[in-house]
C-alpha positions in Angstrom: -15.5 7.0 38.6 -15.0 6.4 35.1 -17.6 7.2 32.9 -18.3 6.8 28.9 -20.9 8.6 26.3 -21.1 9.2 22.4 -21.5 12.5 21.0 -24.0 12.4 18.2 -23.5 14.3 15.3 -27.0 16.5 16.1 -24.8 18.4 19.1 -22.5 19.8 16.6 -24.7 20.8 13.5 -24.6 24.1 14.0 -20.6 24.4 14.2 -18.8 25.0 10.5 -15.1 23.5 10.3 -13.5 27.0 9.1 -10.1 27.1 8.2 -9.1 30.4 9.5 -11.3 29.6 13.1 -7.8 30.8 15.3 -6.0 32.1 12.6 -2.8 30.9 11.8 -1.4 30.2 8.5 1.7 27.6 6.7 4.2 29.8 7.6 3.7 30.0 11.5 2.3 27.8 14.5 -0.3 29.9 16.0 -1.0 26.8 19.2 0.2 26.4 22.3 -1.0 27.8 25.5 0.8 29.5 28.1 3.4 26.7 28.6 4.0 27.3 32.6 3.0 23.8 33.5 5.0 20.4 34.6 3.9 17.0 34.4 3.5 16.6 38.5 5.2 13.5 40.4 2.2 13.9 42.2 -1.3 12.9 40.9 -3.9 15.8 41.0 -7.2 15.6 42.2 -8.9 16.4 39.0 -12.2 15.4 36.0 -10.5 15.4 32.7 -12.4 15.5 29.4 -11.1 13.0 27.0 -12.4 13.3 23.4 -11.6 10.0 21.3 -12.4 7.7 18.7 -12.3 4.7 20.1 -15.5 3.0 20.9 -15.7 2.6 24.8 -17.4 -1.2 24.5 -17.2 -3.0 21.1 -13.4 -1.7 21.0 -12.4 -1.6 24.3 -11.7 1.9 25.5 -13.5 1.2 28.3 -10.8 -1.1 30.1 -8.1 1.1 29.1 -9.9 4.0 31.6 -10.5 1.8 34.2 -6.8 0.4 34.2 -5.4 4.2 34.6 -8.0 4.8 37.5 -6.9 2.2 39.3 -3.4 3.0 39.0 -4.2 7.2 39.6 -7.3 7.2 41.6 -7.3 11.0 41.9 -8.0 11.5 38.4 -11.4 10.8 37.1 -11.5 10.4 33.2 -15.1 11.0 31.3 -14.0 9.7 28.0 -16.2 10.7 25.2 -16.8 8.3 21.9 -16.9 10.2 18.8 -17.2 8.9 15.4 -14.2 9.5 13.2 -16.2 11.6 10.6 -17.2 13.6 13.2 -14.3 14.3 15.2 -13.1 17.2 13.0 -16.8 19.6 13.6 -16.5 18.3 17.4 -13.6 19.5 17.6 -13.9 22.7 16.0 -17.0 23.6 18.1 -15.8 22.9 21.3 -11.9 23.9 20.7 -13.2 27.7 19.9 -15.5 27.7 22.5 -12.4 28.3 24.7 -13.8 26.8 28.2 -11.1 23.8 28.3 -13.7 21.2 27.2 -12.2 18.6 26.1 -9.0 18.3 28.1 -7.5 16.2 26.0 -8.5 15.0 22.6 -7.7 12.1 19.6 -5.4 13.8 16.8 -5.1 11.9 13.0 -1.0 12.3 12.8 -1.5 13.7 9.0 -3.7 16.7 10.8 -0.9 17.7 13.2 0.0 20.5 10.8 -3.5 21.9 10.2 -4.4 21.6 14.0 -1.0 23.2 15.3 -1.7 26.1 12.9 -5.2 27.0 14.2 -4.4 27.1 17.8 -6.0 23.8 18.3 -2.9 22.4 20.3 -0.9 22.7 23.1 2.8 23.0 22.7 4.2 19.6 24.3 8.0 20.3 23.8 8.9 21.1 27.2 7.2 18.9 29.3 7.3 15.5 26.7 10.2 15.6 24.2 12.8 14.6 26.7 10.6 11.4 27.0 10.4 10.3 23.4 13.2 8.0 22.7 10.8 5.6 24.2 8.8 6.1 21.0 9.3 4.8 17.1 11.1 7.8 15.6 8.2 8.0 12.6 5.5 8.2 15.3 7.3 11.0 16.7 8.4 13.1 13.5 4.6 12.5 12.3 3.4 14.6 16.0 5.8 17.4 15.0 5.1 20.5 13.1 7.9 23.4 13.0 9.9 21.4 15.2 8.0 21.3 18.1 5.5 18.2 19.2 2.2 18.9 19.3 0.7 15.6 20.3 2.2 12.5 21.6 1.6 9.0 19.5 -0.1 6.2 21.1 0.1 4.2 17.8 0.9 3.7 14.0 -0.3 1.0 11.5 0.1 -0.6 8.4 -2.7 -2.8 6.2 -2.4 -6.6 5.1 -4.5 -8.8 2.8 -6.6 -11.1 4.9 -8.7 -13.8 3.4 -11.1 -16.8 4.0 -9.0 -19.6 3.3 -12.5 -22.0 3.3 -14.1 -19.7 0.3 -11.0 -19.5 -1.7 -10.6 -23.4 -1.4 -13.9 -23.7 -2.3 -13.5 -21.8 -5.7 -9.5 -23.1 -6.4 -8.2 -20.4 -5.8 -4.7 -20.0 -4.0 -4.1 -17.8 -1.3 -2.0 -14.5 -2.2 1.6 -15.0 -1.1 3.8 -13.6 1.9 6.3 -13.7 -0.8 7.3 -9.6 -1.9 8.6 -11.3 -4.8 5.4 -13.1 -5.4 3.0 -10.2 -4.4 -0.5 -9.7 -5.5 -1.4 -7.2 -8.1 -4.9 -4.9 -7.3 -5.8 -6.2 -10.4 -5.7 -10.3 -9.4 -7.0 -9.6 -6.6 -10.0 -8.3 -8.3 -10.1 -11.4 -10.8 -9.6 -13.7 -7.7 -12.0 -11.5 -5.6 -14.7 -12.1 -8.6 -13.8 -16.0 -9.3 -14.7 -16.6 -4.8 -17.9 -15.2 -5.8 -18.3 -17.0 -8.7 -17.5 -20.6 -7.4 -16.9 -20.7 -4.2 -20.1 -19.0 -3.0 -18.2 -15.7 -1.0 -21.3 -13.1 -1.1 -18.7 -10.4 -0.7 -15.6 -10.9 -3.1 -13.4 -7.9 -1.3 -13.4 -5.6 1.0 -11.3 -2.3 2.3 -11.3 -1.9 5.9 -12.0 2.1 5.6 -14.0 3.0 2.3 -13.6 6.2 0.8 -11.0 7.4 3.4 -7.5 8.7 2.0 -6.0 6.6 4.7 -7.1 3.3 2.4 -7.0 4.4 -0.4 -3.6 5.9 -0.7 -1.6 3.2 -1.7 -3.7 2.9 -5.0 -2.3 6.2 -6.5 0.8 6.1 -4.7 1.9 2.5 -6.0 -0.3 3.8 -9.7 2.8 6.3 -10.0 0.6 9.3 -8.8 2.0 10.0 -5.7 0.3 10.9 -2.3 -2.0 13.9 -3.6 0.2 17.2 -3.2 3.6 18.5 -4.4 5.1 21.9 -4.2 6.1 23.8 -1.1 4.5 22.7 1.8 2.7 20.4 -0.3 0.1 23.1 -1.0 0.1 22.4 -4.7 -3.1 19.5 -5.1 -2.0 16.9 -7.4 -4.8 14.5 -7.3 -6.1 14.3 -10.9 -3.1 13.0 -12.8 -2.9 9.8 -14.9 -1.8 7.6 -11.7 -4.7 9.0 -9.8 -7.1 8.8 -12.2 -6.2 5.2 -13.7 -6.2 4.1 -9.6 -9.6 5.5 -9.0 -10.9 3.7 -11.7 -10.0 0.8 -10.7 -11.3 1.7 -7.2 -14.8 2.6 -9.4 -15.1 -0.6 -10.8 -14.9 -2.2 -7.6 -18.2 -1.1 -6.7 -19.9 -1.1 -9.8 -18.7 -5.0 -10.8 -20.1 -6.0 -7.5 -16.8 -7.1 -6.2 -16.6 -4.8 -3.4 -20.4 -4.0 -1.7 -22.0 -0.2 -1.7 -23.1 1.2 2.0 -20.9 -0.7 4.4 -19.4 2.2 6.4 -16.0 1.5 7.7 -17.2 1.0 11.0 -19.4 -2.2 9.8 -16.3 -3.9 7.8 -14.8 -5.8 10.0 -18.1 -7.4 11.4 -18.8 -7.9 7.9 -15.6 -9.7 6.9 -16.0 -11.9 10.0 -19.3 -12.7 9.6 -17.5 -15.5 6.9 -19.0 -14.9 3.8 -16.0 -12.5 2.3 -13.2 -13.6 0.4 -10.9 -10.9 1.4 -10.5 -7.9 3.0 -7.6 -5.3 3.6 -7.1 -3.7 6.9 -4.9 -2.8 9.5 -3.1 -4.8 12.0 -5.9 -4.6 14.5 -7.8 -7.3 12.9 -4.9 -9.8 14.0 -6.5 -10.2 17.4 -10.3 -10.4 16.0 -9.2 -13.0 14.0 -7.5 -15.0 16.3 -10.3 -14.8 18.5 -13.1 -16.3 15.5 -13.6 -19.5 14.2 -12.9 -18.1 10.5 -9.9 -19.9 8.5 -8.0 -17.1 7.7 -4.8 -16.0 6.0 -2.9 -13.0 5.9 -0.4 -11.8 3.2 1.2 -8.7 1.4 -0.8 -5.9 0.8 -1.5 -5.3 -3.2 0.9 -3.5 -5.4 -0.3 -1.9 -8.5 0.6 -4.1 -12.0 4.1 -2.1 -12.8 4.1 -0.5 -9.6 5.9 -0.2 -6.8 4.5 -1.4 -3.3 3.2 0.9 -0.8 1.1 0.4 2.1 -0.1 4.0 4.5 1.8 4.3 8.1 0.8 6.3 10.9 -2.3 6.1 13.3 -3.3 8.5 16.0 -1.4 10.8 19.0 -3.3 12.9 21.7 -3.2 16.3 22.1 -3.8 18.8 25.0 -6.9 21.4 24.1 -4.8 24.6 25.1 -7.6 26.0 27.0 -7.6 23.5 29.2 -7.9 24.1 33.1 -6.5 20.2 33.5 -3.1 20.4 32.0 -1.1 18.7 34.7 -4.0 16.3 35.1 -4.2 15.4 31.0 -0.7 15.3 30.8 -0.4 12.2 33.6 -3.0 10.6 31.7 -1.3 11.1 28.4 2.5 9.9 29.5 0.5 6.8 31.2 -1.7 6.2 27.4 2.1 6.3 25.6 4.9 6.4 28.1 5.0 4.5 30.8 6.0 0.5 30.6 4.7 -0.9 27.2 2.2 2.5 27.2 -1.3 1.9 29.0 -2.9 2.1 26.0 -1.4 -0.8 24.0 -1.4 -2.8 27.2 -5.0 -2.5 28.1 -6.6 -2.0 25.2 -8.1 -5.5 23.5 -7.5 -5.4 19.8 -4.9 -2.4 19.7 -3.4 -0.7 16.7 0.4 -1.1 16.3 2.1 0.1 19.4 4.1 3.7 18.9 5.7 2.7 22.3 9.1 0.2 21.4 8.5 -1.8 24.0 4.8 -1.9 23.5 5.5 -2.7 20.3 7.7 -5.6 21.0 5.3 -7.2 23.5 2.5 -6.7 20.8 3.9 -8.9 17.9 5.5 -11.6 20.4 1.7 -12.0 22.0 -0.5 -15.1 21.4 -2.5 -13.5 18.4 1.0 -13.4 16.4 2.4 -16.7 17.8 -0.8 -19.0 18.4 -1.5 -20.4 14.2 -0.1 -20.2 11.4 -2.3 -17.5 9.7 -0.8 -15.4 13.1 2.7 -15.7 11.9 1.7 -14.4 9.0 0.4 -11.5 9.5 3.8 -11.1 12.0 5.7 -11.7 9.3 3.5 -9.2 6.5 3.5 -6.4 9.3 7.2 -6.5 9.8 7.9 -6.7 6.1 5.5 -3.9 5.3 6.8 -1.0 8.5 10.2 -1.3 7.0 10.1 -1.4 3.3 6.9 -0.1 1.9 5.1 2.4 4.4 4.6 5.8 2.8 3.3 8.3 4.8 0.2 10.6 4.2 0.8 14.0 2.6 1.9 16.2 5.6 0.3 19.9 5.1 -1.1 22.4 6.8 -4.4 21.8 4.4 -4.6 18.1 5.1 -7.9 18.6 6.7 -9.8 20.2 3.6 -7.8 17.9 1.5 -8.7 14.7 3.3 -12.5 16.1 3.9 -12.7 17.0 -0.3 -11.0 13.5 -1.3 -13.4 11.8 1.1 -16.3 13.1 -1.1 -14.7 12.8 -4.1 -13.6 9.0 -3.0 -17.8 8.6 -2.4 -19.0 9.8 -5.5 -16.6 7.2 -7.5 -18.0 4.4 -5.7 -21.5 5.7 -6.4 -20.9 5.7 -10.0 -19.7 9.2 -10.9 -17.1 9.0 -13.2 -13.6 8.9 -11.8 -11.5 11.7 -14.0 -14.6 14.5 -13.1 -14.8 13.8 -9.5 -10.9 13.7 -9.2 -10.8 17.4 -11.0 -13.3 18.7 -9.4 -11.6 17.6 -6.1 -8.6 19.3 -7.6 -9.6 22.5 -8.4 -11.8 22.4 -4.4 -8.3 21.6 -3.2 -7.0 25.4 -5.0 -9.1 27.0 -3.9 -9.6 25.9 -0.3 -5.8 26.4 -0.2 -5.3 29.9 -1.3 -5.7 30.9 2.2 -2.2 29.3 2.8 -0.4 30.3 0.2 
């Protein structure tokens, strides 16, 4: 019988996130587990932990579980909600604890690296790499570390402009284009942002889907001519404090202290907030295609921003599951993970209401033909942006084996900006963390 709870951050104060937790290093995978196990034509009887991110209710996890144990009633999955700034000390507490709790577990596709290296993963060659033409080649490459895959993806992303066509009518403003000719520049949007607010009474002139995370905020830097954060071998050489970075973050500063963009709405709040109706625009992922469809708003979607000189860029990737290597499950986890991305159009992208972008080709197919795509105008849009934007513009986070101190000291660095500190000081003091968190991998 299916069953759902959160974990709250108090059950995992006491656990540190170190870097050197199962050893491991840049130059050598230390995960895996003992390999000698199949994924079974035959279901196991079998409890498996699942450890995700994906709230079981408001976002629908829920129906995904029950949908796999009615098609594998032997298996039993307690799924487990953890907050996305949490998941890393979750993880890191219950991974080292060695007992096999979770079973299976939600892995960020830039973290591959990092987790593969401590011992965090099991090694899914074998049993899963025969199976993956069935997946978007990126997905694939972004679950692999050393050449072997580590996690399988169940999606991957890209961001679009969305807006309140009624509040930019309002103020005589028109809507940013689908045009990439005629894109949007960060810096109109933050003139049109301010003019909504102005005149046509938008109490919110912009929002970003995921404040403060490097997943959001890469394209700033990127398309700023600062590139994605790290250079050198391995990209273990931080390069976060540059002019493009520093010019980008700026900008990202003023947001916040103009009043275009408002202080303490966490990411998971933002979409509420955007479809609540009094924002004039907001960029996020592809996932708020079906929210949006199912409002009253009268929305738009178009190109994602590009930096004035710049060249576009909008972030790829999403998530892949992994299997804890201690687990006592595997055969078990691994039917639930080919059913999440393998089988038919993947069981996640099929069941779950207001999925990211399908890894799975066939999911992904069915996905932009549904009725959220085809059912309006502003639906076609967004069609049309996300198709534009997976082929020409994606850049991928940095791939390294320090991505989770880099993305854990940008994160603060990203905070303290858009409380006011100045930009150039946060960025090299985030520089010089970076240094020195990754002298253990040089």
């Amino acid at each position: 019988m299916k069953r759902s709870t959160t974990i709250g951050v108090g059950l995992v104060l006491g656990a540190v996130l170190t870097t050197s937790a199962c050893g491991g290093g840049a130059d050598s995978a230390a995960g895996g587990g003992d390999g000698d196990w199949v994924i079974p034509s035959t279901d196991p009887t079998a409890t498996i932990d699942v450890v995700g991110i994906v709230d079981p209710v408001s976002e629908g996890m829920d129906e995904v579980v029950a949908a796999f144990e009615a098609d594998h009633p032997t298996i039993d999955v307690n799924y487990q909600y953890v907050p996305f700034d949490d998941l890393n000390s979750v993880l890191d507490s219950r991974i080292t604890s060695k007992t096999g709790d979770p079973d299976l577990f939600w892995v960020d596709q830039p973290r591959v690296p990092a987790l593969a290296a401590r011992g965090y993963l099991e090694d899914l060659t074998a049993q899963f790499s025969p199976h993956t033409g069935a997946l978007q080649e990126a997905t694939v490459a972004a679950s692999t570390y050393q050449d072997k895959l580590w996690s399988l993806p169940i999606s991957n992303s890209t961001q679009l402009l969305y807006y309140n066509l009624d509040l930019l009518e309002a103020a005589g403003v028109e809507p940013p284009s689908t045009d990439p000719a005629e894109r949007i520049t960060w810096q109109q949007l933050k003139e049109d942002a301010a003019t909504v607010q102005a005149e046509g009474g938008a109490a919110n002139g912009l929002l970003l889907g995921q404040p403060n995370r490097y997943y959001q905020l890469e394209p700033l830097p990127v398309s700023a001519g600062g590139g994605v954060g790290a250079t050198g071998e391995d990209n273990l050489t931080p390069a976060v404090d540059n002019e493009g970075w520093v010019e980008s973050m700026t900008y990202y500063g003023s947001l916040f202290e103009d009043g275009v963009h408002p202080r303490g709405i966490p990411a998971e709040q933002t979409n509420a907030t955007f479809l609540a109706g009094d924002t004039a625009y907001m960029v996020e992922g592809n996932w708020m295609v079906g929210k949006l469809a199912d409002s009253d708003l009268n929305w738009g979607a178009a190109l994602n921003p590009v930096w004035e000189g710049g060249e576009p860029a909008t972030p790829n990737g999403s998530w892949s599951v992994g299997i804890n290597p201690f687990s006592q499950d595997k055969e078990a986890a691994a039917v639930f993970l080919k059913w999440l991305a393998l089988d038919g159009e993947s069981g996640y992208a099929e069941h779950r209401p207001y999925a990211e972008l399908p890894a799975n080709l066939a999911g992904l197919e069915a996905y932009l033909a549904g009725p959220a795509f085809t059912g309006s105008e502003a639906g076609q849009q967004a069609a049309e942006v996300i198709a534009h934007e997976t082929a020409n513009t994606s850049v991928p986070r940095v791939s390294t084996v320090g991505y989770i101190e880099f993305e854990e000291i940008l994160g603060r660095a990203f905070s303290d900006i858009a409380n006011g500190s100045d930009p150039q000081g946060a960025l090299q003091g985030a520089q010089q963390e970076l240094v020195n968190a990754w002298q253990q991998y040089q």
